[in-house]
Jmol script that loads the backbone (N, CA, C; Angstrom):
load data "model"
ATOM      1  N   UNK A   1      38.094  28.531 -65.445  1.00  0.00           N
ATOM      2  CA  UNK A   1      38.128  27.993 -64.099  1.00  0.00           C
ATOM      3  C   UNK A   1      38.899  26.670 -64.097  1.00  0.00           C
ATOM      4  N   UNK A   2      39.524  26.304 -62.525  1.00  0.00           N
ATOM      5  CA  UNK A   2      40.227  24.739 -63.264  1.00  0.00           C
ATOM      6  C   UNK A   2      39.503  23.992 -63.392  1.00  0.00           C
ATOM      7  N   UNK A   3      37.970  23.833 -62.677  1.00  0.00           N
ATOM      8  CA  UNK A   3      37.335  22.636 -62.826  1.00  0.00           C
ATOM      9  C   UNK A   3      36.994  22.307 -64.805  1.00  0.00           C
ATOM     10  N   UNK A   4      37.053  23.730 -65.416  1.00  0.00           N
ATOM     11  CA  UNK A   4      36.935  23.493 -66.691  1.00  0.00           C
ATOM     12  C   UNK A   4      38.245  23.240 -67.299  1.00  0.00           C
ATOM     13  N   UNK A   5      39.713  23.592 -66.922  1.00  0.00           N
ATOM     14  CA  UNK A   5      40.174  23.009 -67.687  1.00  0.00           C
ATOM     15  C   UNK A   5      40.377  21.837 -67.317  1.00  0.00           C
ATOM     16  N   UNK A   6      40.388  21.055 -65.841  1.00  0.00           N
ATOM     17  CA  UNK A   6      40.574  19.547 -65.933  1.00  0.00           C
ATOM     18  C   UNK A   6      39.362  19.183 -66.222  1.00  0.00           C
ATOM     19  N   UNK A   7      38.350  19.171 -66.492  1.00  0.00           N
ATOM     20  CA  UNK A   7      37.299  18.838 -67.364  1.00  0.00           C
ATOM     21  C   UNK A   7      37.617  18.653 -69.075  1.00  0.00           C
ATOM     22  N   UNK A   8      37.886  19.230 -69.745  1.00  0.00           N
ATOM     23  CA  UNK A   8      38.702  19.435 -70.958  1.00  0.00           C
ATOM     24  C   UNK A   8      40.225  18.019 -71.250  1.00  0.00           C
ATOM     25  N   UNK A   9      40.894  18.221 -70.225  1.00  0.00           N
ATOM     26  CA  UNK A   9      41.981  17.357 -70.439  1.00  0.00           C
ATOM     27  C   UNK A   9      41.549  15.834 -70.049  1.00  0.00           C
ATOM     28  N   UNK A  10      39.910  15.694 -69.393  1.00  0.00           N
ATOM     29  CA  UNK A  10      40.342  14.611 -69.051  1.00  0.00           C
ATOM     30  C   UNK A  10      39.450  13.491 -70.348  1.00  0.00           C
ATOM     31  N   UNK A  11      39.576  12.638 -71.421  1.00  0.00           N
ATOM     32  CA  UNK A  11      38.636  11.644 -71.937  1.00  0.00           C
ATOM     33  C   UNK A  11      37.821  10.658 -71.269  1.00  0.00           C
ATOM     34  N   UNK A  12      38.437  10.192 -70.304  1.00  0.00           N
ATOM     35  CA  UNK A  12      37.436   9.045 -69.782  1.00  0.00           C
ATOM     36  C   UNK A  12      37.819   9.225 -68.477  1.00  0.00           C
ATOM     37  N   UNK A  13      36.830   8.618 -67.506  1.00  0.00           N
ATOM     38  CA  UNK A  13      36.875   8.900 -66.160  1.00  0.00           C
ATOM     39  C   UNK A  13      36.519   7.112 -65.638  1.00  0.00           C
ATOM     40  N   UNK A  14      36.933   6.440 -64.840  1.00  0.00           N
ATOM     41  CA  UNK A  14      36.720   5.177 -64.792  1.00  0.00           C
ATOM     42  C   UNK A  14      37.186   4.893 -62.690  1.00  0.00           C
ATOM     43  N   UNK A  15      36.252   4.855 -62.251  1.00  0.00           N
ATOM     44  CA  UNK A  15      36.046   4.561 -61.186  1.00  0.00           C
ATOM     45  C   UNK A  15      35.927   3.412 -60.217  1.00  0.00           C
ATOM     46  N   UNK A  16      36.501   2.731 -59.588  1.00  0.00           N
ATOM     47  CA  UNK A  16      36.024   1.226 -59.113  1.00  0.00           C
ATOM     48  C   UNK A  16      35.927   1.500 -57.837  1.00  0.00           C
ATOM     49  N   UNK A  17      35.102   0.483 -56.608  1.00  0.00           N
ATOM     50  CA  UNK A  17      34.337   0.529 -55.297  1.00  0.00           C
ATOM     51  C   UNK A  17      33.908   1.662 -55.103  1.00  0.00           C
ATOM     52  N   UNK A  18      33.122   2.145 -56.964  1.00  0.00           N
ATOM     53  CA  UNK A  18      31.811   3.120 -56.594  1.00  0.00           C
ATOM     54  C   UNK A  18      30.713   2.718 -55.451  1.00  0.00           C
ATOM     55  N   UNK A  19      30.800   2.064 -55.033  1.00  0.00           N
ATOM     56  CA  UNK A  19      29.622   1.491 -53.866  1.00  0.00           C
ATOM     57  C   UNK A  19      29.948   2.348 -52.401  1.00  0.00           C
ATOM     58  N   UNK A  20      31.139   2.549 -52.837  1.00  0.00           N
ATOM     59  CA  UNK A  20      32.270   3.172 -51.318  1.00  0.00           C
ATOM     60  C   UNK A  20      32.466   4.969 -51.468  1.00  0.00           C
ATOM     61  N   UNK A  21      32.282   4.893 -52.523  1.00  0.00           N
ATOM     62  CA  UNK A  21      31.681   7.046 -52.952  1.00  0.00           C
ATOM     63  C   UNK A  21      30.910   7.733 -51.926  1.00  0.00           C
ATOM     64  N   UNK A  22      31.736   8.956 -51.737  1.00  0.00           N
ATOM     65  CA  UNK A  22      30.668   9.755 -50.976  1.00  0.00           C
ATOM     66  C   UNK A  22      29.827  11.057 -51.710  1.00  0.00           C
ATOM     67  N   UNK A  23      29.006  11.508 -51.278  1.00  0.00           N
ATOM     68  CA  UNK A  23      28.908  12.817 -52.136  1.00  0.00           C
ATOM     69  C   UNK A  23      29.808  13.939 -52.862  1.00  0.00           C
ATOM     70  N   UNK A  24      30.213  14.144 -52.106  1.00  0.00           N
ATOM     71  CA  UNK A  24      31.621  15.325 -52.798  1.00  0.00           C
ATOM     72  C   UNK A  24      32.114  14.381 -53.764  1.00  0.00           C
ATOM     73  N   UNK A  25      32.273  12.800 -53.479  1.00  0.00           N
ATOM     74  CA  UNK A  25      33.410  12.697 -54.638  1.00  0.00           C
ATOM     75  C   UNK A  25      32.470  12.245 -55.383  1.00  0.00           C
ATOM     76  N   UNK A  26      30.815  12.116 -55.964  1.00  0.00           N
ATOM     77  CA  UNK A  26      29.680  12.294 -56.701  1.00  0.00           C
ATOM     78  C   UNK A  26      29.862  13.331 -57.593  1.00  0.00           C
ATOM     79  N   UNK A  27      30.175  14.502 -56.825  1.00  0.00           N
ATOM     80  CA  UNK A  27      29.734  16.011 -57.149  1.00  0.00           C
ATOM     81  C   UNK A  27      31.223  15.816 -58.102  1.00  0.00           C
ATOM     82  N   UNK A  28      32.240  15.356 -57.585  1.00  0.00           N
ATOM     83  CA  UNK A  28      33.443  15.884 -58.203  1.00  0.00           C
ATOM     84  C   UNK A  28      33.557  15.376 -59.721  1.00  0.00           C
ATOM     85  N   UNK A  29      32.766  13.699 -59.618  1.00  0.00           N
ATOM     86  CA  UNK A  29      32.768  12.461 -61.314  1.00  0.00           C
ATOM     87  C   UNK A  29      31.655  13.670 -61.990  1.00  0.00           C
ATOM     88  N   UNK A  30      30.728  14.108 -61.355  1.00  0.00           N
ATOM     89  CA  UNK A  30      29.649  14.271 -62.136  1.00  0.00           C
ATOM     90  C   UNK A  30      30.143  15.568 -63.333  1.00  0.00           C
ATOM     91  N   UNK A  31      30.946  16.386 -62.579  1.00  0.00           N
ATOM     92  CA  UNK A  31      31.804  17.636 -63.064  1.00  0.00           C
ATOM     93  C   UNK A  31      32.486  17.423 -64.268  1.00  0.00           C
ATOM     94  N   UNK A  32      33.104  16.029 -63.627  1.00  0.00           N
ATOM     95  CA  UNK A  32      34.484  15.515 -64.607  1.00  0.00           C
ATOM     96  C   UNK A  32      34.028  14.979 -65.976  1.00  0.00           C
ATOM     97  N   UNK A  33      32.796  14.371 -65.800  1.00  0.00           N
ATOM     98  CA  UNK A  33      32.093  13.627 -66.797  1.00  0.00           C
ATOM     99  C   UNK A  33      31.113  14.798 -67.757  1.00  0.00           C
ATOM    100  N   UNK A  34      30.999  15.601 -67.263  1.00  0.00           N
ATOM    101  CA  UNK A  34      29.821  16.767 -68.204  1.00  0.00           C
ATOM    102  C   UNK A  34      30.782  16.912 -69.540  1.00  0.00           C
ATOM    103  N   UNK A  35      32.081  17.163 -69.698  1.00  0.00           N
ATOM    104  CA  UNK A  35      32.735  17.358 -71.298  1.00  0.00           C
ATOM    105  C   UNK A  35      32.751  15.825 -71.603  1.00  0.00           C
ATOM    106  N   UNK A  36      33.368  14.856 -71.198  1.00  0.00           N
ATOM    107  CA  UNK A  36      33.876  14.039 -71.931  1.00  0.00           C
ATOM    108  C   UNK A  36      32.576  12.811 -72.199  1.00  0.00           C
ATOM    109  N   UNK A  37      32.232  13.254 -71.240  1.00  0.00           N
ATOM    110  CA  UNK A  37      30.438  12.313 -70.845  1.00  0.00           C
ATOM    111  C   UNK A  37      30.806  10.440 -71.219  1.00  0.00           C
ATOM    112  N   UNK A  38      32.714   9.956 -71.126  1.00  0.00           N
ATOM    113  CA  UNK A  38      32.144   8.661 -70.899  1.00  0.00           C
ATOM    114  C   UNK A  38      33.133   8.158 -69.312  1.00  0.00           C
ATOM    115  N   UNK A  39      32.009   7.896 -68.696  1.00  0.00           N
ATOM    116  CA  UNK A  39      32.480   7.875 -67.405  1.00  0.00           C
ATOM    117  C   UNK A  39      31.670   5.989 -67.274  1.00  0.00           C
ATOM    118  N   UNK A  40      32.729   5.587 -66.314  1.00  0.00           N
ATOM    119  CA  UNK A  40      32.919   3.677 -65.942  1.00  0.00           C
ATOM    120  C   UNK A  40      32.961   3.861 -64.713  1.00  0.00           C
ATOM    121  N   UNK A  41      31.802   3.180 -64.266  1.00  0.00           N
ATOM    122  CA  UNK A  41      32.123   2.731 -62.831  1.00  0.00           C
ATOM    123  C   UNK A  41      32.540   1.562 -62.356  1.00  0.00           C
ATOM    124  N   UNK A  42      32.303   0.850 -61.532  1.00  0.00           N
ATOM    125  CA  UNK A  42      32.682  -0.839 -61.519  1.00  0.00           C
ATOM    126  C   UNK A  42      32.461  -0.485 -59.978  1.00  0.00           C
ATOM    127  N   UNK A  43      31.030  -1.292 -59.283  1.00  0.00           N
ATOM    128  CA  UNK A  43      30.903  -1.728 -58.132  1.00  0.00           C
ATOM    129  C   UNK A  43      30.386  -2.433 -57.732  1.00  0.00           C
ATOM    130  N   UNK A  44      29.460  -3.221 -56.582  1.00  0.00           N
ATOM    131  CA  UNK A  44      28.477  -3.909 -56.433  1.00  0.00           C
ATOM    132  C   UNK A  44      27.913  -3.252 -54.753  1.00  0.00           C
ATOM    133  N   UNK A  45      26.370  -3.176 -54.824  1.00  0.00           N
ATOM    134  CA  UNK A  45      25.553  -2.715 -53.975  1.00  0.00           C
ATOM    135  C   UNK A  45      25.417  -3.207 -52.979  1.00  0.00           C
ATOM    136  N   UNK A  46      25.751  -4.693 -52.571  1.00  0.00           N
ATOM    137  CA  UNK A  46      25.899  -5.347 -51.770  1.00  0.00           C
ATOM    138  C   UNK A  46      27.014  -5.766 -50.941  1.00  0.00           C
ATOM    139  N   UNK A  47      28.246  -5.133 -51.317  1.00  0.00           N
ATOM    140  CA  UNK A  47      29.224  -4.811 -50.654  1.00  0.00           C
ATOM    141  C   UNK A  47      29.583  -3.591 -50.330  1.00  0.00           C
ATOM    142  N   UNK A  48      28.503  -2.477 -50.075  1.00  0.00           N
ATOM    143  CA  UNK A  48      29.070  -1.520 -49.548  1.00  0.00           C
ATOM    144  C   UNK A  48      29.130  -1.090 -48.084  1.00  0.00           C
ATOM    145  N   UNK A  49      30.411  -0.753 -47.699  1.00  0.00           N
ATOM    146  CA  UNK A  49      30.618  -1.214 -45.891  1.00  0.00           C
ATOM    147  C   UNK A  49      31.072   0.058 -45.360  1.00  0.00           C
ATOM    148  N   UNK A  50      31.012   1.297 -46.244  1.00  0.00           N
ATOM    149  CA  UNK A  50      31.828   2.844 -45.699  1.00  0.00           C
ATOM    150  C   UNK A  50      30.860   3.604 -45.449  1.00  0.00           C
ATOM    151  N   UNK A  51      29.914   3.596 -44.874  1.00  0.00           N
ATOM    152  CA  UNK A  51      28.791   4.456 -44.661  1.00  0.00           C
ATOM    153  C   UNK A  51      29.227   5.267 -43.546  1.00  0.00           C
ATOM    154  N   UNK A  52      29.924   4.425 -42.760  1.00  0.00           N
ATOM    155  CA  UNK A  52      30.041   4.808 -41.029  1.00  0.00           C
ATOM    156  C   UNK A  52      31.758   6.401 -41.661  1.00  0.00           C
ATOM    157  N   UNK A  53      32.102   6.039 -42.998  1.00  0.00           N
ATOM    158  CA  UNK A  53      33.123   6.974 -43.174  1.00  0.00           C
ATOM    159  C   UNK A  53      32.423   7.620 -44.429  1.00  0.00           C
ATOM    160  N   UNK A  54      30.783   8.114 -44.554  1.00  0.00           N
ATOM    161  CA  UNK A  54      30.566   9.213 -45.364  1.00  0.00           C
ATOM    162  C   UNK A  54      29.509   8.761 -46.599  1.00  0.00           C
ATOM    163  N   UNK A  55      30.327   7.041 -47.098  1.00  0.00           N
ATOM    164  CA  UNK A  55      29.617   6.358 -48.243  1.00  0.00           C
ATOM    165  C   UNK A  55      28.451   6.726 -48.616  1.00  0.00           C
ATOM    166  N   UNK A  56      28.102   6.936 -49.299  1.00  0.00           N
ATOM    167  CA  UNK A  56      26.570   6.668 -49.938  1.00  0.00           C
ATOM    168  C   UNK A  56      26.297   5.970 -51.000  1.00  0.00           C
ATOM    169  N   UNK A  57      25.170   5.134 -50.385  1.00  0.00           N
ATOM    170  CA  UNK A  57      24.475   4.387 -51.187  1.00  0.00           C
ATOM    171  C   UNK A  57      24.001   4.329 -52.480  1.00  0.00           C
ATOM    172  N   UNK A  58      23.152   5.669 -52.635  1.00  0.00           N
ATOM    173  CA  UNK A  58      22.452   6.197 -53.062  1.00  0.00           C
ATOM    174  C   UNK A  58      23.523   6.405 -54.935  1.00  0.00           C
ATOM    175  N   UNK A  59      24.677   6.391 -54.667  1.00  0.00           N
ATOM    176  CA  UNK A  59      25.698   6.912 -55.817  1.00  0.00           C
ATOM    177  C   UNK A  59      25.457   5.508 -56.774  1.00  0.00           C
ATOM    178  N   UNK A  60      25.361   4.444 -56.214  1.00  0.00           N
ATOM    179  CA  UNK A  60      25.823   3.097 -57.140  1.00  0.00           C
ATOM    180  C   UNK A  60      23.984   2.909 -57.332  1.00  0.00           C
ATOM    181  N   UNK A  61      23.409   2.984 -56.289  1.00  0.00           N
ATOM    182  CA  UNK A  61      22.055   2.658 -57.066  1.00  0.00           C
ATOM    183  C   UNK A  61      20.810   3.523 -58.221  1.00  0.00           C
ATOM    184  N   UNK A  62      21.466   4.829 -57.856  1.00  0.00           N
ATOM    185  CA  UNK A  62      21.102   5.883 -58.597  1.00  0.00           C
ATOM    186  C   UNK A  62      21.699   6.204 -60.149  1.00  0.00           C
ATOM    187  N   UNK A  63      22.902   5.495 -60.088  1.00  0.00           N
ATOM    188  CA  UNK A  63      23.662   6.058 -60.966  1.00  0.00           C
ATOM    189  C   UNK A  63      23.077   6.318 -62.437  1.00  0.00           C
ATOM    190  N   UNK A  64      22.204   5.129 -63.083  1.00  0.00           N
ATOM    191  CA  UNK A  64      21.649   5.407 -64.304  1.00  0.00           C
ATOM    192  C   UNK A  64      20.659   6.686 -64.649  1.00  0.00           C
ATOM    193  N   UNK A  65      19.919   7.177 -63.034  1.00  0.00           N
ATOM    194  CA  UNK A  65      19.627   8.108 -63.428  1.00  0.00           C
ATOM    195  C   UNK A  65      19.627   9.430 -62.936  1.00  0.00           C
ATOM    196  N   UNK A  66      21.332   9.553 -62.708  1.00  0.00           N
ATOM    197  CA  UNK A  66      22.384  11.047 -63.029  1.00  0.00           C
ATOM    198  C   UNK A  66      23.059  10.673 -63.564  1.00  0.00           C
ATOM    199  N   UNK A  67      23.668   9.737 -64.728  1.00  0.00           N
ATOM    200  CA  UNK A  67      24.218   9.662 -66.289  1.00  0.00           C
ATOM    201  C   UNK A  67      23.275   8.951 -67.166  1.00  0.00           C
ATOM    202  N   UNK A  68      22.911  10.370 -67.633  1.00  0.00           N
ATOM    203  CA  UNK A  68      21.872   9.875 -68.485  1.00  0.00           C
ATOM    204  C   UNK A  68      23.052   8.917 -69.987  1.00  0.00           C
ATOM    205  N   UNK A  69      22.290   8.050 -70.281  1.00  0.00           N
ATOM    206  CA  UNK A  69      22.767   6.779 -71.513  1.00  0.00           C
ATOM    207  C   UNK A  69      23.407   6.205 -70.424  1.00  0.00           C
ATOM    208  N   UNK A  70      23.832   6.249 -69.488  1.00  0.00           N
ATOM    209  CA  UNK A  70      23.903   4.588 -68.623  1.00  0.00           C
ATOM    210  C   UNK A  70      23.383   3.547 -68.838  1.00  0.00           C
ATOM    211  N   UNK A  71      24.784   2.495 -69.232  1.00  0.00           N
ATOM    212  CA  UNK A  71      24.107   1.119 -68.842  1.00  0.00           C
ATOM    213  C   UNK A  71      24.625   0.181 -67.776  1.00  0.00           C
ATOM    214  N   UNK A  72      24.025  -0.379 -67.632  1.00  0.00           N
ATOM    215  CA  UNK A  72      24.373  -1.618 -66.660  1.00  0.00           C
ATOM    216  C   UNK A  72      24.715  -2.955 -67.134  1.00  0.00           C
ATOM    217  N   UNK A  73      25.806  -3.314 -66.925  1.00  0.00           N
ATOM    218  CA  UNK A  73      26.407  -4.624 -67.055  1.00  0.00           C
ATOM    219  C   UNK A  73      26.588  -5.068 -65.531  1.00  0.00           C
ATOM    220  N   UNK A  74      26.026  -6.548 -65.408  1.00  0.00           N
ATOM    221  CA  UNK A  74      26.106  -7.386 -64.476  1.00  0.00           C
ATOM    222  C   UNK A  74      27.107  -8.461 -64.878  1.00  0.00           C
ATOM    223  N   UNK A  75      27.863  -8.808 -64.109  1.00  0.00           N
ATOM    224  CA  UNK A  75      28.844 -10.045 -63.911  1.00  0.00           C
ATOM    225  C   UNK A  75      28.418 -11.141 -62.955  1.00  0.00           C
ATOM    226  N   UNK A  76      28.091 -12.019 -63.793  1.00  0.00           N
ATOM    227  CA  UNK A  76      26.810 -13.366 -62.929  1.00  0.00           C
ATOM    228  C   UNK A  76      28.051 -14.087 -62.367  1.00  0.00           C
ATOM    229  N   UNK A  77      28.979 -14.456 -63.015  1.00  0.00           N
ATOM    230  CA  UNK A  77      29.766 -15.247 -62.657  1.00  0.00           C
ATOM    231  C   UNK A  77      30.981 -14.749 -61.671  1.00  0.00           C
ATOM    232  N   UNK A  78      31.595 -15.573 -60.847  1.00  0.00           N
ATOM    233  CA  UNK A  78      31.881 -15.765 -59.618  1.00  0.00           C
ATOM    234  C   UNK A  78      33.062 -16.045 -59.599  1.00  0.00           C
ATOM    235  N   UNK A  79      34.474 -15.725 -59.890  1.00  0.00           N
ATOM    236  CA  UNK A  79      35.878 -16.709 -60.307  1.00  0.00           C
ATOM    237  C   UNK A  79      36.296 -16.403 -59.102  1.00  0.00           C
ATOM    238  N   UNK A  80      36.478 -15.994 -58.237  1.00  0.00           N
ATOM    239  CA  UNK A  80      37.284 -16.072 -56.963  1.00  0.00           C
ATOM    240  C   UNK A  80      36.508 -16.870 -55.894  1.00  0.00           C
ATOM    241  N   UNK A  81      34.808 -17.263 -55.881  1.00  0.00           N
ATOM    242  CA  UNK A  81      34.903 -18.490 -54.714  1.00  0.00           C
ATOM    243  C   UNK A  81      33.981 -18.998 -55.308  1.00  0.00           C
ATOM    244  N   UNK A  82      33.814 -20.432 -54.066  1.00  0.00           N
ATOM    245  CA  UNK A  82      33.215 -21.728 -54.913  1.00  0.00           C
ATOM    246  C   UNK A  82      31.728 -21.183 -54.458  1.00  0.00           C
ATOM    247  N   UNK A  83      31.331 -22.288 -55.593  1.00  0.00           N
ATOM    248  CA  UNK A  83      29.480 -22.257 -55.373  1.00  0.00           C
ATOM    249  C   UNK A  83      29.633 -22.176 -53.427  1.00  0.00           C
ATOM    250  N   UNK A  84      29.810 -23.184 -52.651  1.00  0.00           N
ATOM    251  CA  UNK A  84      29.367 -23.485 -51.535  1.00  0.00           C
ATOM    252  C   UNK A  84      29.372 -21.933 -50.671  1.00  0.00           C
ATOM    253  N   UNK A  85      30.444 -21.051 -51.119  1.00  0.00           N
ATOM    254  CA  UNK A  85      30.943 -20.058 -50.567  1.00  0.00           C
ATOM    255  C   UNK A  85      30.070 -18.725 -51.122  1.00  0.00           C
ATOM    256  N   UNK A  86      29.498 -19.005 -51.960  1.00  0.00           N
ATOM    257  CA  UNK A  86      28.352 -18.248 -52.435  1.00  0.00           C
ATOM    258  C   UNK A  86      27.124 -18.131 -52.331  1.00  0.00           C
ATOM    259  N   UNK A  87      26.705 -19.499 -51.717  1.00  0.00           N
ATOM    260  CA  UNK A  87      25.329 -19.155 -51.243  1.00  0.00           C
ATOM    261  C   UNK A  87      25.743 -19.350 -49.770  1.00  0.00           C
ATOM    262  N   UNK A  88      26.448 -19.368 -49.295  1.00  0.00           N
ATOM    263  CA  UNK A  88      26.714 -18.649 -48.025  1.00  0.00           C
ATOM    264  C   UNK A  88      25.885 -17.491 -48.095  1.00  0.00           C
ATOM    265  N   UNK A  89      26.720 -16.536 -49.040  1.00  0.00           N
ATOM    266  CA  UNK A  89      26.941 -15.449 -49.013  1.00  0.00           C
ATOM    267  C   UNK A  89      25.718 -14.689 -49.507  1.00  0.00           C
ATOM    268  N   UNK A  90      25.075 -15.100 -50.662  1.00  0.00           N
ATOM    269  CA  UNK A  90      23.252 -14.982 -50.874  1.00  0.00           C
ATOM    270  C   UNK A  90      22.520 -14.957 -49.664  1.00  0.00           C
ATOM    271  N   UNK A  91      22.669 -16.390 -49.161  1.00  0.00           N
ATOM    272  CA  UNK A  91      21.673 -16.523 -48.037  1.00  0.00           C
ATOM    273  C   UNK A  91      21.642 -15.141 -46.792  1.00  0.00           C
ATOM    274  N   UNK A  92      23.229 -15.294 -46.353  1.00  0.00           N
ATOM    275  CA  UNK A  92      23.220 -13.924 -45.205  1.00  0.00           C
ATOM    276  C   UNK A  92      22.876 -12.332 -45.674  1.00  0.00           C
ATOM    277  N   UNK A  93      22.728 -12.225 -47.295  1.00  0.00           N
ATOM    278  CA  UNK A  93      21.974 -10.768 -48.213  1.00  0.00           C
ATOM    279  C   UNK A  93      20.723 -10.787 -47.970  1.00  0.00           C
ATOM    280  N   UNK A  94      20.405 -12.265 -48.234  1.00  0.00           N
ATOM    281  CA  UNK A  94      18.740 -12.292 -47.887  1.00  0.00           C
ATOM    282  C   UNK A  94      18.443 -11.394 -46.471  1.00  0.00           C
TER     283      UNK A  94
END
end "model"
wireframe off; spacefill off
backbone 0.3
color backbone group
């Protein structure tokens, strides 16, 4: 089938504004990732703004458990704005 041979050709699968994923394209990583099983996401939960075009949530907060050996790395630090511009930005999450 092709989903098995592009499954086969592909080694790594690496994804960014997973936060902005909808189901189908869930269904499509989850496919892609069963041979090669190392799949990268890169998003944050608190910027996700595509719901109104399909998004789900549910993909970035779930993720550790539908890839199983998931881990999570957090990035504390902040290089594109200043402290002042950051707890802006905390405060209005609250």
């Amino acid at each position: 089938a092709f989903a098995d041979f592009i499954s086969r050709s592909v080694s790594y699968v690496m994804v960014d504004e997973y936060q902005d994923t909808n189901r189908v394209q869930f269904k499509i990583l989850k496919e892609l990732s069963q041979l090669c099983e190392n799949i990268m996401v890169v998003g944050d939960d608190a910027q996700s703004i595509y719901a109104f075009r399909g998004a789900d949530i549910k993909n970035i907060l779930e993720f550790e458990s539908c890839f199983k050996g998931a881990k999570t790395f957090s990035l504390t630090y902040n290089y594109r704005s200043t402290d002042e511009i950051l707890a802006i930005a905390n405060e209005v999450l609250k």
